[in-house]
C-alpha positions in Angstrom: -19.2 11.3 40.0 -21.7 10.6 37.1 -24.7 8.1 37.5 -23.8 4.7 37.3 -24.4 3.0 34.1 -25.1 -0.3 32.6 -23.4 -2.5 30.3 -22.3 -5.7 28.6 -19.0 -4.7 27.9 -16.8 -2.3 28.7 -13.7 -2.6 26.3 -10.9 -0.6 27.2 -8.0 0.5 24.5 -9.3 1.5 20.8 -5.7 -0.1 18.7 -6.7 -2.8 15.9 -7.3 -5.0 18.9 -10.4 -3.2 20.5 -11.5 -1.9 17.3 -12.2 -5.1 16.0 -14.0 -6.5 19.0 -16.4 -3.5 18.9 -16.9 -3.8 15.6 -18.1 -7.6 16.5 -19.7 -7.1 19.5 -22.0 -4.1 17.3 -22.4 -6.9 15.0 -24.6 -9.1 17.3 -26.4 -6.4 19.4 -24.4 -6.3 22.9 -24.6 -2.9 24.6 -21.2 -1.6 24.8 -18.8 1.2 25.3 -14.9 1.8 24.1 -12.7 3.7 25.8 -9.2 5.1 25.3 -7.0 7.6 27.3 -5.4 8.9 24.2 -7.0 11.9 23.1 -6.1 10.2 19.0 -5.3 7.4 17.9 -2.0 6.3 17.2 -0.4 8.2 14.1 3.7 6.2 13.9 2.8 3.5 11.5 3.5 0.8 14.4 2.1 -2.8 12.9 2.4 -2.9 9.2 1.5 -5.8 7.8 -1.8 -7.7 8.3 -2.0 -11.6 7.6 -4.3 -13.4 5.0 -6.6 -14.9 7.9 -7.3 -11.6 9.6 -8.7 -9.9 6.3 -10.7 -12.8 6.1 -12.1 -12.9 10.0 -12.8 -8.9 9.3 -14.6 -9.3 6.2 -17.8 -9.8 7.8 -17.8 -6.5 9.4 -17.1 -4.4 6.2 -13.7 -2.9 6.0 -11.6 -5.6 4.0 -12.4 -4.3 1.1 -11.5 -0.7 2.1 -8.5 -2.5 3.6 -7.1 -4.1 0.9 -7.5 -0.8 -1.1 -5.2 1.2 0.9 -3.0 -1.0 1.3 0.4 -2.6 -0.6 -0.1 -6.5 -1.5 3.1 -8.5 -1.4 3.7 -11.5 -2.8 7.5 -12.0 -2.4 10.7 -11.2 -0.6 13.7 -9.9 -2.2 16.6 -11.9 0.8 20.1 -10.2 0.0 22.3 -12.7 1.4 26.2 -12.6 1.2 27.3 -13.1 -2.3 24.0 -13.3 -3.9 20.2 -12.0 -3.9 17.3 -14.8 -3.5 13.5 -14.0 -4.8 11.5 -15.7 -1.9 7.5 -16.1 -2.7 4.9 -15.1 -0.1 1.7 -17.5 -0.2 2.1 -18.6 -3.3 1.1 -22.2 -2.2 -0.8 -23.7 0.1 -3.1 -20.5 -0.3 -5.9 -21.6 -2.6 -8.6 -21.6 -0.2 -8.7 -17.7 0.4 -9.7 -14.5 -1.4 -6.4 -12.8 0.0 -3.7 -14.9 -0.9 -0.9 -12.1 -0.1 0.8 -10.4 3.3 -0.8 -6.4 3.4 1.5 -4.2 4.2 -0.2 -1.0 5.8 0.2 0.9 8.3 -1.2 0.4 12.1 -2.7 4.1 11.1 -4.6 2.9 7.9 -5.6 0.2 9.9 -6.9 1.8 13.1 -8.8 4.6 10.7 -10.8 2.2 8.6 -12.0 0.2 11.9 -12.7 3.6 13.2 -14.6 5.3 10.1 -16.7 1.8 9.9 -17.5 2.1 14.0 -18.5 5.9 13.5 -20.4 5.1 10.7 -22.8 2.3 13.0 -23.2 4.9 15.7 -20.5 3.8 17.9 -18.1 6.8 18.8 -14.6 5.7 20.9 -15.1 7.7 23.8 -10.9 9.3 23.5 -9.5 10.9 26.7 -11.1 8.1 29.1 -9.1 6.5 31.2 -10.3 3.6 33.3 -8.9 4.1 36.9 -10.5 1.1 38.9 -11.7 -2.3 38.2 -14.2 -3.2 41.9 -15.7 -6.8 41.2 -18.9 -7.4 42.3 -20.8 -10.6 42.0 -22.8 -9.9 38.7 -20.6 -7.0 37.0 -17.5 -5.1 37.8 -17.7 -1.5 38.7 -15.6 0.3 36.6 -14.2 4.1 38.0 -13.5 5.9 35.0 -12.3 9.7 34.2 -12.4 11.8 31.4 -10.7 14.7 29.7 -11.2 17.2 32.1 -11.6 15.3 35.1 -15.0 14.2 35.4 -15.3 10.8 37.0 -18.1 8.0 36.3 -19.0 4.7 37.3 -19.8 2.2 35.1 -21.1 -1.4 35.9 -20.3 -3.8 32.9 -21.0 -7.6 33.2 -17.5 -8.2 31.3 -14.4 -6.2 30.8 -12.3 -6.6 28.1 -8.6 -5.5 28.2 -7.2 -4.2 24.7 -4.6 -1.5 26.6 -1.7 -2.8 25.4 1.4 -4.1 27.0 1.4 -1.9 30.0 -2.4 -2.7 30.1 -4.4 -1.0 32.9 -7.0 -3.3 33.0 -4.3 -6.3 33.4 -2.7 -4.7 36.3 -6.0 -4.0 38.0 -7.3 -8.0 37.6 -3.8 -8.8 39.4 -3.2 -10.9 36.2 0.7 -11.5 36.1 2.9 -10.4 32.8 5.8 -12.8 32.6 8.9 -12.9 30.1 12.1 -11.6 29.5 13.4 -8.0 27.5 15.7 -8.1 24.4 19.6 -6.6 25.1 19.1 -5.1 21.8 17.8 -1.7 20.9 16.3 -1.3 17.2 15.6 1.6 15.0 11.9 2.2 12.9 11.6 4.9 10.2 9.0 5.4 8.0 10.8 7.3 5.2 11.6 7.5 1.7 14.8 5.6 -0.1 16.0 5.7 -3.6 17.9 2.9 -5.4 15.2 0.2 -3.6 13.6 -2.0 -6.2 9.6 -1.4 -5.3 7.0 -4.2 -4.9 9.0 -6.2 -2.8 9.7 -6.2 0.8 13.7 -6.3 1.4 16.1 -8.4 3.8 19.4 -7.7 4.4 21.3 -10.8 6.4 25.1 -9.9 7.1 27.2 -10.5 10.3 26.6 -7.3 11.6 23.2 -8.0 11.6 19.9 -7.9 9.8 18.1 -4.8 8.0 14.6 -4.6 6.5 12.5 -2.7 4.1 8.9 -3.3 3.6 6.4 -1.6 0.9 3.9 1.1 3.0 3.1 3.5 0.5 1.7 5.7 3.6 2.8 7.9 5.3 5.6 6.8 3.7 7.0 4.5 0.9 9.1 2.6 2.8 9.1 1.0 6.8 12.6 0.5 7.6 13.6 -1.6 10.4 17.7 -2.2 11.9 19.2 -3.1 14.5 21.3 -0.2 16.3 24.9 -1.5 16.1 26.7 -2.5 19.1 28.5 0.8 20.4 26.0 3.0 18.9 25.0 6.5 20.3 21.9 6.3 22.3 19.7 9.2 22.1 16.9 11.1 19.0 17.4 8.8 16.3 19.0 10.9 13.5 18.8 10.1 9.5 22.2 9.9 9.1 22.2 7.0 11.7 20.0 5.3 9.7 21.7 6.1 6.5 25.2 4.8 8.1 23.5 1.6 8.9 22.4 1.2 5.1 25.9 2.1 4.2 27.2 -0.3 6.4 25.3 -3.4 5.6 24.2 -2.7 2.1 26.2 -3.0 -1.4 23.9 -1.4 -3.0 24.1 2.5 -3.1 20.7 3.0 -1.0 19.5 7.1 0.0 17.3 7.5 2.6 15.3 10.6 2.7 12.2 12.3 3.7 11.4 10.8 7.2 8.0 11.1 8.4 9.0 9.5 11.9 11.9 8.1 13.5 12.5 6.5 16.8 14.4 3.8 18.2 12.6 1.0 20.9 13.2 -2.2 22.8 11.5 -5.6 22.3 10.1 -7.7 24.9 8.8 -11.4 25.1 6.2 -11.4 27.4 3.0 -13.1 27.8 0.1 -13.0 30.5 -0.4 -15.5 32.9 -4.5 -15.9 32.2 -6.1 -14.5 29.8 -9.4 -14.3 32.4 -9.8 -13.3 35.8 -13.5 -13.7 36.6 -15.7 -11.0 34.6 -12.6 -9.3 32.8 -10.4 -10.3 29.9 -7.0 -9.2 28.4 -6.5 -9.2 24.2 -3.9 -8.3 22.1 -0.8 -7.0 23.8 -2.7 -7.1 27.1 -1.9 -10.9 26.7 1.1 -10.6 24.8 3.9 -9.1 23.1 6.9 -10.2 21.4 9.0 -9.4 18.5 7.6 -8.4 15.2 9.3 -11.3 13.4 6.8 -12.9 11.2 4.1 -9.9 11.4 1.9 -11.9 13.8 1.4 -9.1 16.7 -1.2 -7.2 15.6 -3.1 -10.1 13.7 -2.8 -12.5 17.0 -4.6 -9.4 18.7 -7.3 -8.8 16.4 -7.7 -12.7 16.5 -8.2 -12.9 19.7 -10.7 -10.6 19.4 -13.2 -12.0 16.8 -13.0 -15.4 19.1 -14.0 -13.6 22.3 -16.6 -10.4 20.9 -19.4 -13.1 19.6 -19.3 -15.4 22.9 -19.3 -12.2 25.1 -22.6 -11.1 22.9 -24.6 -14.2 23.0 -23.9 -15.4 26.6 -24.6 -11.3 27.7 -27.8 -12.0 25.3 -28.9 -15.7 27.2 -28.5 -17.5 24.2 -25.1 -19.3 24.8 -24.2 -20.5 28.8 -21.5 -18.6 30.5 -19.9 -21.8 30.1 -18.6 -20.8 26.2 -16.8 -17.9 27.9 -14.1 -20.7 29.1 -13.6 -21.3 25.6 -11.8 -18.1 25.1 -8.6 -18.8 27.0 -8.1 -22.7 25.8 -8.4 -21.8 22.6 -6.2 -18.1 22.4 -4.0 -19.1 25.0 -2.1 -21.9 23.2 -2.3 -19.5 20.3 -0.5 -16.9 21.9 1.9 -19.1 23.2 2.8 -20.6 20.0 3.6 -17.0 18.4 5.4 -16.3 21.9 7.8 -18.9 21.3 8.2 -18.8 17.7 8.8 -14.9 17.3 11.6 -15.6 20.2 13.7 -18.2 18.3 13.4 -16.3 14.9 14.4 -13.6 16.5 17.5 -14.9 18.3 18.6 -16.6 14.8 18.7 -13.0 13.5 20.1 -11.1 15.8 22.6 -13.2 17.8 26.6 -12.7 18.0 26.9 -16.3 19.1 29.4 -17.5 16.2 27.3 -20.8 15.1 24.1 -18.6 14.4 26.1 -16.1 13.2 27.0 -18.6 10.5 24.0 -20.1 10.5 22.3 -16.9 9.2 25.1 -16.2 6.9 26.6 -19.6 5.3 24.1 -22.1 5.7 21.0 -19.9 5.3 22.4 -18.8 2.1 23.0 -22.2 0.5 19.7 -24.1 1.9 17.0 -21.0 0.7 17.1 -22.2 -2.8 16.8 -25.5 -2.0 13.8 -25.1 0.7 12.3 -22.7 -1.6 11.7 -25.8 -4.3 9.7 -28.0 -1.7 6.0 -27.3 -2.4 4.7 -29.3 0.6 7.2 -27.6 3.0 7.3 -24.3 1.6 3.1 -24.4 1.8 2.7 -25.6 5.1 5.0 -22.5 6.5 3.3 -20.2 4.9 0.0 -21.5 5.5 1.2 -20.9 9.4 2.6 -17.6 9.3 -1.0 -16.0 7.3 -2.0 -17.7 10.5 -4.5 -20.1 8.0 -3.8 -23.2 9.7 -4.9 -22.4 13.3 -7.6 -24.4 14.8 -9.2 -25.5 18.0 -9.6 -29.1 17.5 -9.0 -29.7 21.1 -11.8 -27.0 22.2 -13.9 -28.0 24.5 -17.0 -26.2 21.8 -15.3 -28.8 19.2 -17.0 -31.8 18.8 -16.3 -34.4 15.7 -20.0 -36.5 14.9 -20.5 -40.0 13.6 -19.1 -41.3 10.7 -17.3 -37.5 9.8 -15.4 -37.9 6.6 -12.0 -38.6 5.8 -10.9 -35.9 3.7 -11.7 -32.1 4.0 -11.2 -29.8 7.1 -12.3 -31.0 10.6 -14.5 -30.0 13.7 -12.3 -27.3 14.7 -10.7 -26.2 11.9 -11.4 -22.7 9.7 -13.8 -23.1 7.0 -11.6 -22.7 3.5 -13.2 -20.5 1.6 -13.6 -22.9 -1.4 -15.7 -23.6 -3.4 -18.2 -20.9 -4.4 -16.7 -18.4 -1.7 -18.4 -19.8 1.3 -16.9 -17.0 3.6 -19.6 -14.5 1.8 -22.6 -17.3 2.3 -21.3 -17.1 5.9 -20.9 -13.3 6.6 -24.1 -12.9 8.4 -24.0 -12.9 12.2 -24.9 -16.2 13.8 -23.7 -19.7 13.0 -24.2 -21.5 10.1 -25.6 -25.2 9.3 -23.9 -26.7 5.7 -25.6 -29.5 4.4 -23.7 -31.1 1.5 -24.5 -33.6 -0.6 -28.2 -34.0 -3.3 -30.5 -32.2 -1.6 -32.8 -34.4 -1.6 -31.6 -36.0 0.9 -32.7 -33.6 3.5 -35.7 -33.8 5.1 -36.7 -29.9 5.6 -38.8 -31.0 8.7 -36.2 -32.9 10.8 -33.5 -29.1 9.7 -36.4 -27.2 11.0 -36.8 -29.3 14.2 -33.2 -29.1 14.9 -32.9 -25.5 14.7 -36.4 -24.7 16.2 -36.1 -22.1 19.5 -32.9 -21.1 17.4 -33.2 -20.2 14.4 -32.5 -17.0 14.6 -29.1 -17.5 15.3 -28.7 -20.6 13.0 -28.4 -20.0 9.4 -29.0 -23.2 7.0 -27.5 -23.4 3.6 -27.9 -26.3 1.1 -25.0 -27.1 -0.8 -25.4 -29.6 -2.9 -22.4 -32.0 -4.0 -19.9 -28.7 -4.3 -19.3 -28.5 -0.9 -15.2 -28.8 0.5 -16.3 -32.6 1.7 -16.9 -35.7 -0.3 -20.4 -37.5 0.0 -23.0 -36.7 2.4 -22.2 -34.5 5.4 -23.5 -31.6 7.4 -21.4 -29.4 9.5 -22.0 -26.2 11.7 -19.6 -23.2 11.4 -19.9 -21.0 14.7 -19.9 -17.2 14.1 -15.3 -16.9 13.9 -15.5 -19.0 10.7 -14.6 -22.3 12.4 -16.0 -25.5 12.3 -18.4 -26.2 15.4 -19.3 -29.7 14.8 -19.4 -31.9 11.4 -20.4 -35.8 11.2 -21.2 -37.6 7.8 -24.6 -38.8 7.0 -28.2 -37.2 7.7 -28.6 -38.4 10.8 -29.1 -35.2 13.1 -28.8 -36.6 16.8 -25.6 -35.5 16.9 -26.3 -31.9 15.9 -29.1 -31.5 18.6 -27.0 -32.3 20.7 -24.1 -29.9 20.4 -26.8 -27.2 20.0 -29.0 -28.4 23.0 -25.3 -28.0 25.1 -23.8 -24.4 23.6 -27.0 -22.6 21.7 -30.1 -23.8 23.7 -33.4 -22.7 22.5 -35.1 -20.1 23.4 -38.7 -21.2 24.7 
């Protein structure tokens, strides 16, 4: 047994979910490790689409560029209904606040190897063929028995331990944190693979009684992710092409020919979320916390989500700078979250796939005939896609989330996300830290009372000026904690308020 070894955090599984909270928790300075039993990461394609709002929260940390490059923007879904073909828009409205208006589709791979390359390239490696075998809390840390490839066993002590093992997470079973939900009856199919006669730049949905078949745009490995239902009856076992091909044949009037897979394999889904999201010093994100079916693409982004809220509150309590207190912010903010995706992926996903007769209709009569009529509704049609790019969560209700005196009517609210309009505020925010806006002629801020404020803090506290082209009318000032999200905002100059919230969740250093 190796000498034991101190830490801030220990985060354990290096998906899209750990990646990203590394890549935070290098951001502001905490001492950390990541570990991961697999020898590589994963290399089936997995997750394959990643929502507006997560390119946004990963921007800061340098690969959402690199990202977006690899990847295949969509901006609309081709539904083949019953009778006729409907041209469905993705984000088209209600998306005029971000740089990234458009669903990415590429794969968990892509993914995984740009948060990886940009890790490697700070100086953090993912220690790969390390599994953790014990979690033994102590009063100040946990002791955390771990063993590599090989069979060398070491003992770390982290103050915090973050589980981002996935749905059969390790580190959840260890903090005795329960799992609860229900399994699917259904079995589906995945391919990454070629297909000829598919009209590119589009993602594809096929709704018939039989049941529902998708195509989305990859471009790697593969052109195409294809996604079905395995027919009731159907021969359990390797998933074969020409299974996949006689499910095309079957539900598509189109002559579609499937060739070239890269990978094939068949899986069931699960709805299943975890009891706490904290027990004590450790913490479960991502699958560790919940799973559920991929309808909507929210998985992977709910993960890397939760996250970005939890890396920066680990980094400045572990630093002194925040009380351990913010650290209870994590669950009543993600847990709702998670819950919300929980219940929503479970009804779309019973519309899809049900026998029952009514849905069955449902999802071939009525959907038909109501699409084109849903589709010419601005308001509606903007607020659903400004909740599936995952835009319009917030933590209003936060305890961290405090609305000032005389905040104005109009613009976004203590505990909303910033929009990203005008002048691209999410590059004035990008630095580590939270950031003070004041809005309105600046001449109306006295330097000495900012300075005062922020003394014993400043460097954590960023201050920008913004003149009258800030997203709120009049005079106002707000702070934006280090997720993007509005802290605290009131109206007016008056900075009481501000000193406050500060004094309570970043108290200065003397």
């Amino acid at each position: 047994m190796a000498a034991n070894e101190s830490l801030d955090v220990l985060v354990v599984g290096a998906g899209p979910t750990g990646l990203a909270l590394a890549a935070q928790l290098h951001a502001y300075g905490a001492r950390f490790r990541i570990v991961d039993r697999h020898l590589d990461r994963a290399r089936e394609s997995r997750a394959l689409a990643i929502q507006p709002r997560t390119l946004e929260a990963l921007a800061p940390y340098g690969v959402t560029d690199e990202l977006v490059a690899r990847g295949n923007p969509a901006v609309h879904v081709r539904m083949h209904l019953p009778g006729r073909t409907v041209r469905m828009p993705l984000f088209d409205i209600g998306v005029g606040d971000t740089l990234y208006p458009f669903l990415l589709f590429l794969s968990q791979t892509e993914t995984e190897s740009v948060l990886g390359s940009r890790l490697a390239e700070a100086g953090t490696t993912v220690e790969r063929g390390t599994e953790l075998l014990e979690l033994t809390p102590e009063a100040a840390y946990t002791v955390c028995r771990l063993r590599h490839q090989g069979g060398r066993e070491e003992s770390v002590h982290a103050r915090y331990v973050v589980g981002c093992d996935g749905a059969h997470s390790t580190v959840r079973e260890q903090a005795g944190i329960g799992f609860e939900g229900h399994a699917y009856p259904q079995t589906f199919l995945l391919a990454d693979l070629e297909v000829d006669g598919l009209e590119r730049g589009a993602a594809h949905a096929y709704m018939t009684e039989a049941g529902m078949l998708f195509f989305f745009p990859l471009g790697s490995p593969a052109s195409w992710r294809m996604l079905a239902m395995r027919p009731p009856g159907g021969t359990e076992g390797p998933v074969e092409i020409w299974q996949l091909q006689a499910i095309v044949d079957r539900y598509v009037s189109d002559p579609l020919r499937l060739r070239d897979p890269v990978w094939m394999t068949d899986f069931r889904l699960y709805n299943r979320g975890a009891k706490s999201y904290r027990s004590g010093r450790v913490f479960l994100a991502g699958d560790a916390a919940h799973i559920h079916s991929p309808a909507g693409a929210q998985g992977m982004n709910t993960g890397i989500q939760d996250a970005l809220n939890l890396g920066w509150k680990l980094a400045l309590v572990c630093q002194d700078s925040a009380p351990a207190a913010l650290l209870d912010t994590y669950e009543s903010e993600r847990a709702p979250v998670g819950r919300n995706v929980l219940r929503f992926t479970d009804r779309a996903f019973t519309i899809a796939t049900s026998r029952n007769p009514l849905l069955r209709m449902a999802r071939t009569q009525v959907a038909p005939r109501l699409a084109p009529l849903v589709l010419r509704l601005p308001a509606l049609r903007g607020a659903a896609f400004r909740t599936l790019s995952q835009l319009a969560i917030h933590y209003r209700r936060s305890p961290a989330t405090t609305e000032g005196s005389h905040p104005p009517r109009r613009g976004p609210r203590a505990g909303d996300r910033l929009p990203d309009t005008p002048g691209k505020l999410h590059a004035l925010i990008a630095a580590p830290g939270y950031h003070l806006l004041l809005c309105g002629p600046g001449e109306d801020w006295d330097t000495g009372l900012i300075a005062a404020a922020i003394r014993g803090r400043d460097h954590l506290v960023h201050v920008h000026t913004l003149g009258t082209g800030g997203p709120w009318r009049g005079v106002t000032h707000c702070l934006v904690r280090p997720d993007g999200y509005l802290a605290y905002r009131a109206g007016g100059t008056d900075l009481t308020g501000l000193v406050r919230y500060l004094d309570r969740w970043l108290p200065r250093r003397t």
